[in-house]
N, C-alpha and C positions, 0 to 999 in steps of 0.2 A: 677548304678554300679553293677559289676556281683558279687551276692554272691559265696563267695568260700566253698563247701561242707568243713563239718570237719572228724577227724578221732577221736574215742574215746580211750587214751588211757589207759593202766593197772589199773589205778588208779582212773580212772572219768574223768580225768583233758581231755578238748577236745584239738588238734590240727588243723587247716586247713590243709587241702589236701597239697595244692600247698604254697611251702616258696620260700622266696628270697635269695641265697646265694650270698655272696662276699669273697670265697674264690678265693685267689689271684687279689682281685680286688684291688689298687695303693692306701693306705690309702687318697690321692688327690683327690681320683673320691668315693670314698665311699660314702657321704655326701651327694653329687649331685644323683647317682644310687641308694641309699638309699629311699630317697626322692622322686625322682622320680614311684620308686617301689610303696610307699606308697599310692602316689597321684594315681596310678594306680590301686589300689584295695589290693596289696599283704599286708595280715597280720601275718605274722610270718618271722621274719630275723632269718639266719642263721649265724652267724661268729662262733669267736674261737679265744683263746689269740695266740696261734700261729702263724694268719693271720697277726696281728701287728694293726687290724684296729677295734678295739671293741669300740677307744674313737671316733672315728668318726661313727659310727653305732647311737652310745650312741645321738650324735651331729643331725643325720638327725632327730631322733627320736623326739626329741624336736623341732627343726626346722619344723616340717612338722605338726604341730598342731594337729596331731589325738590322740586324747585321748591312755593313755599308756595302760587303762586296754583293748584296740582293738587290741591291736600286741603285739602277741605271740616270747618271744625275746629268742633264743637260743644261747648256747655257749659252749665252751669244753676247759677244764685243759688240756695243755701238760704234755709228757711223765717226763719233768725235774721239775717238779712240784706235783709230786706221792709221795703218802708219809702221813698218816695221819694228821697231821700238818701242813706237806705243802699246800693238797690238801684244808685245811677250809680254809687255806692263799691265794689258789689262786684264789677260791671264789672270796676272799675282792679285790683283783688284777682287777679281770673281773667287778665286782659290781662297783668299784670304777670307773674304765674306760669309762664304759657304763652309769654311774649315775643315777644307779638301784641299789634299796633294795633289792628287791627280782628278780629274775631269774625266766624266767617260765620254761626253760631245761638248765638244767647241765649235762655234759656228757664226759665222759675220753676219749680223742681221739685215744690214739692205748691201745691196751693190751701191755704188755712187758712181753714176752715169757719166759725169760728168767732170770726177775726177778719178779713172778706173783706176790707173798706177798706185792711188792710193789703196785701192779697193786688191791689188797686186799683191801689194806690200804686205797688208795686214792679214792677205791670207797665207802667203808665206812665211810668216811668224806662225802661222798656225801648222805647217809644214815642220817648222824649225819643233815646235811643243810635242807634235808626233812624235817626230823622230828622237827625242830626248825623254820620251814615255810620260809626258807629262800629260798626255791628253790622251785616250783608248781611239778616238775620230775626230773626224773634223767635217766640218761641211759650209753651208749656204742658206738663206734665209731670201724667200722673195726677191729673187733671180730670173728672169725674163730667159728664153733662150738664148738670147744675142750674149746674155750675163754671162751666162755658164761655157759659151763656147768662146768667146775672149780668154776667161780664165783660164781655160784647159789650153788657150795656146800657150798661156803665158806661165803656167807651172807646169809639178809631175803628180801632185797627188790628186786624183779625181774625187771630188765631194760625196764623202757620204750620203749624205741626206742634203736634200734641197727642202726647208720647211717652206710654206704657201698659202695664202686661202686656198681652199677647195671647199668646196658645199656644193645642196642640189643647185643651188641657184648661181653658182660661180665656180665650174666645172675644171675652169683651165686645160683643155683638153692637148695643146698645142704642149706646155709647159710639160706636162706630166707625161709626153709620148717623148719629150727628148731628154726628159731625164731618165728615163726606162731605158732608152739608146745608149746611153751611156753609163747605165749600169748606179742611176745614182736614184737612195729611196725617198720618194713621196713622204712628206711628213706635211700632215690636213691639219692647220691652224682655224681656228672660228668652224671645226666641222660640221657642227649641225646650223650653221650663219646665223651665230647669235647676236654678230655685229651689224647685218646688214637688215635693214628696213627701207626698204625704195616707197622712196614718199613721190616721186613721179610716176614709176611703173603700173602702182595698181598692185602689186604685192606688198604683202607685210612682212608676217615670218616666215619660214620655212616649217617652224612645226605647227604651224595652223593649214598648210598646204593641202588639198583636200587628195593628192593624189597619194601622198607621204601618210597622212590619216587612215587612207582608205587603205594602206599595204599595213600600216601597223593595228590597225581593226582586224585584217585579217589573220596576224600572229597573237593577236593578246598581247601586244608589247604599245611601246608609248612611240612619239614620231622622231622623238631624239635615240631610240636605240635602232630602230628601222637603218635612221639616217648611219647611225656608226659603223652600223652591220654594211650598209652600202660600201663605204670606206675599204673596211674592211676584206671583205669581198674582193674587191677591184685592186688587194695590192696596200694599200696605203695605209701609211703609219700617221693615229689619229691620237688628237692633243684635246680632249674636253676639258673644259673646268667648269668648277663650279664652288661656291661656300658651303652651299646647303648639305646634309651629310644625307639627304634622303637623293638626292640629284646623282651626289656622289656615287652610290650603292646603283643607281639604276645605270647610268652610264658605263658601268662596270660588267653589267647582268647581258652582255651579248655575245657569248659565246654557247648559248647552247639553241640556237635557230637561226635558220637559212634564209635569204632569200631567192626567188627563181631569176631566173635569167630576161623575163620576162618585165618583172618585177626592176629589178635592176635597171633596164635600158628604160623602163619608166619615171626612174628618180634620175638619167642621165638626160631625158629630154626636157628636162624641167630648167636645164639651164638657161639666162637670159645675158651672158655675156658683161654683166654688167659687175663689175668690183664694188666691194664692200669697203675694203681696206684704201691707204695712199697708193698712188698710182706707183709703180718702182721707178718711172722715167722720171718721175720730179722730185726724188728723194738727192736735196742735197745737204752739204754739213749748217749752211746757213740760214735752210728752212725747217732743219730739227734739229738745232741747236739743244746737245742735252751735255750736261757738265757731269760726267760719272763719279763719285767721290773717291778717297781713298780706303780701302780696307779698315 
C-alpha cells in the first residue's frame, strides 16, 4: 500500500498530505466512501457538523477495522455554534457523533466579519480543548488575511491549518503567502474546482482545461491527479472527494510522478480570480442559518 507523505504542522502534531473529504457527500453513501477510502490507503477524513454526516464518518471508522490512532479525523464548528460555551458544546456535538474522545483537528469553518468577538470566543474554546488534550490541533477555515491577523491579535495559539478553496482557477495567492508567514498550513478544499463552473467567464471545469489535459497527456495520468500533484507540489494539504470508488483509487495514485517547474507555473497562470465558493465577507449567522443537532 502506497505510504502517504506527511506535513508537519505548527505544533509537532503530523498530518498526511492527501485527506478524504465528504463534503456534500449523502449522509447514505458516507459509510460506504468512507470505508472505501480507508481500504484504499487515505488516513485523515475531513467532515464538519455542518455536513450533517460526522455520525456516519464516525460509523465507517469503526467499520473498516484500521486502527483509530492510523486516521487523522478532522472536523469544524459552524458559524451557529460560536460562542465560548457553545463552541466546547459543539465539541461534545461532533465528539459525540463521531464516537471520538479526542479529535485530532478542530476548526471554525467561516470567520463572521461582522461579529468577530464571536468568532474570538469560539476559537478560544478551541484553545481551552487544546490545552485539556481533547483536541491534537486546532485551526481556521476560509479566513481572508484581515481574518487571520485579528485573531492572532486577539489570542495565543496560531491556527494550524487555514482550510480554503484553492484550484487552478482560484489560486488565492495572497491568502496562502500570509498563512506561510505565519507558519499556518494550506489545506485546498474543492482542489481540483469541482464546484466551480463560470457560466459568464467562458470556462467550465478545470479538468476539461486544455492546458491541465495537455500536462496530464504528457504523464499518462488524468487532469484531476496532474491537479493534486500541483497542490501537492506547492506545499498544500489537499481534501478530494469523491463516492465513486474508481475516482477514489485515482485521486490517491499521485505519489509516484512529478511535475516540472515549468509545468507548475503553467497551472498557477491559469488563475482567473474569481471564487467558486460564498464570499467569507458576507458570511453571516443570519444568512447561513444552520441548526446543528444534538449528538
Amino acid at each position: 500500500m502506497t505510504q502517504v507523505p506527511d506535513f508537519t504542522l505548527n505544533n509537532g502534531v503530523t498530518i498526511p498530505a492527501l485527506g478524504f473529504g465528504v463534503f456534500q457527500t449523502p449522509p447514505e453513501q458516507t459509510i460506504a466512501a468512507v470505508e472505501t477510502a480507508l481500504s484504499t490507503g487515505y488516513r485523515h477524513i475531513d467532515t464538519a457538523a455542518a455536513y450533517g454526516n460526522e455520525r456516519e464518518v464516525g460509523e465507517a471508522l469503526r467499520r473498516s477495522g484500521v486502527d483509530r490512532e492510523q486516521v487523522f479525523v478532522e472536523t469544524k464548528v459552524w458559524i451557529t455554534d460560536y460562542g465560548y460555551e457553545e463552541t466546547l458544546h459543539a465539541f461534545t456535538k461532533s465528539a459525540g457523533k463521531l464516537g471520538l474522545d479526542r479529535i485530532d483537528l478542530l476548526i471554525l469553518h467561516q470567520a463572521l466579519p461582522d461579529e468577530f468577538d464571536l468568532t474570538i470566543r469560539a476559537y478560544k474554546a478551541l484553545e481551552t480543548l487544546l490545552g485539556d488534550g481533547k483536541v491534537r490541533a486546532i485551526g481556521v477555515s476560509n479566513f481572508m488575511p484581515q481574518h487571520l491577523i485579528r485573531l492572532l491579535e486577539a489570542t495565543s495559539v496560531v491556527p494550524a491549518v487555514n482550510q480554503i478553496e484553492v484550484h487552478p482557477y482560484f489560486r488565492q495567492s495572497d491568502v496562502l503567502a500570509v498563512d506561510s508567514e505565519h507558519g499556518v498550513l494550506n489545506q485546498a478544499w474543492s482542489p481540483i474546482g469541482g464546484i466551480t463552473f463560470y457560466r459568464d467567464s467562458g470556462h467550465t471545469s478545470t479538468l476539461e482545461d486544455p492546458v491541465i489535459t495537455g500536462i496530464a497527456a504528457a504523464h499518462d495520468r488524468t487532469p484531476a491527479q496532474v491537479m493534486l500533484r500541483w497542490h501537492l507540489q506547492q506545499g498544500r494539504q489537499v481534501i478530494p472527494k469523491s463516492v465513486t470508488p474508481s475516482r477514489i483509487a485515482e485521486n490517491f495514485a499521485v505519489f509516484d510522478f512529478a511535475l516540472t517547474a515549468d509545468e507548475l507555473a503553467a497551472i498557477d497562470a491559469l488563475d482567473t480570480g474569481k471564487r467558486g465558493g460564498p464570499e467569507p465577507e458576507r458570511i453571516t449567522r443570519e444568512n447561513f442559518a444552520l441548526n446543528i443537532p444534538e449528538a
